[in-house]
C-alpha positions as CSV (number, residue, x, y, z in Angstrom):
1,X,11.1,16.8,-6.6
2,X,12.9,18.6,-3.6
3,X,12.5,17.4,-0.3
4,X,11.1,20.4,1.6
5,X,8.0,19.1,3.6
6,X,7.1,15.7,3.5
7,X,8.9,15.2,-0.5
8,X,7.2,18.6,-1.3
9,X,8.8,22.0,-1.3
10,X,6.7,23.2,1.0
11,X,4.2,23.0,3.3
12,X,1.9,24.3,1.9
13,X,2.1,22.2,-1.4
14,X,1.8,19.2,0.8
15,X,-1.7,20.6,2.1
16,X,-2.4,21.1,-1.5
17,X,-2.1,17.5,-1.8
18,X,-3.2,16.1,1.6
19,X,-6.7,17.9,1.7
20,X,-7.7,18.3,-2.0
21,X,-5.7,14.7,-3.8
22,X,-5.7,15.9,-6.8
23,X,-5.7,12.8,-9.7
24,X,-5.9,14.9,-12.7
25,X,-4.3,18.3,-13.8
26,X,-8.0,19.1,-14.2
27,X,-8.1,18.5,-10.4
28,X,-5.1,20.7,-9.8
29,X,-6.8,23.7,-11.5
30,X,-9.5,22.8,-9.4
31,X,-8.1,22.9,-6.5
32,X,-5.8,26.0,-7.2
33,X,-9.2,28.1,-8.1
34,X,-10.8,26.8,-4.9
35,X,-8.1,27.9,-2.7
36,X,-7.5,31.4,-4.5
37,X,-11.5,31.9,-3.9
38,X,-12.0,30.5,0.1
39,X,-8.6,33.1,0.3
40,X,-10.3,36.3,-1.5
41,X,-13.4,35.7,1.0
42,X,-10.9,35.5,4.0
43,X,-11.2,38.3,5.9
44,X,-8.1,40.3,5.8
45,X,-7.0,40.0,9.3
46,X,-6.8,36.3,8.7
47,X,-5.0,36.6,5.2
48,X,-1.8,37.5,7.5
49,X,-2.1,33.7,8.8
50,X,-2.4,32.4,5.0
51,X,0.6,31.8,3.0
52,X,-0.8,30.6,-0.4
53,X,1.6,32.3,-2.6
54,X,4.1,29.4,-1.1
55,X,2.0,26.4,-2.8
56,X,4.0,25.8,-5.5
57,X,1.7,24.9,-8.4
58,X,4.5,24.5,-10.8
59,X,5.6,21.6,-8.7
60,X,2.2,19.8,-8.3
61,X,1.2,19.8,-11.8
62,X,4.8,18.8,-13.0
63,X,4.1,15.3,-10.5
64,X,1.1,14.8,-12.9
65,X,3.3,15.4,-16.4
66,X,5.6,12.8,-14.7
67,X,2.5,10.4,-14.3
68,X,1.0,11.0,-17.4
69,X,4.9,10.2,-18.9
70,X,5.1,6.8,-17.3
71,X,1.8,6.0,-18.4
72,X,2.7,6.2,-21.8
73,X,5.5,4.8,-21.8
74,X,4.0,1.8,-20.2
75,X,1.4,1.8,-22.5
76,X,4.0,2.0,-25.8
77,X,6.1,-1.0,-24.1
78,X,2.7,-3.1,-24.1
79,X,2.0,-2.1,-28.1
């Protein structure tokens, strides 16, 4: 992960994560349909202040593959 804002690349993934703590991937969909729909109701004016297309979802779901990895590994070295 790079370290751009707080261990996340930007600022805006780290609110991603802050306000909505996503635990699942499920969550992270969630999330990234929430945000896209409070933005499309924004009025435009205040879409200038907005700066969703620098959440980098790529990032925030790859921290759950990583998760969802360790997990399984733990559970194989318990087998």
């Amino acid at each position: 992960m790079s370290e751009g804002y707080n261990g996340w690349p930007s600022r805006e993934t780290w609110l991603v994560m802050a306000w909505f703590n996503p635990e699942t991937l499920e969550g992270v969909e969630w999330a990234k349909e929430a945000i896209e729909e409070a933005y499309d109701s924004t009025p435009d004016f205040l879409r200038d202040f907005i700066s969703i297309e620098k959440i980098d979802w790529d990032e925030i779901r790859s921290h759950f593959d990583e998760e969802e990895d360790e997990e399984e590994e733990e559970e194989e070295e318990e087998d």
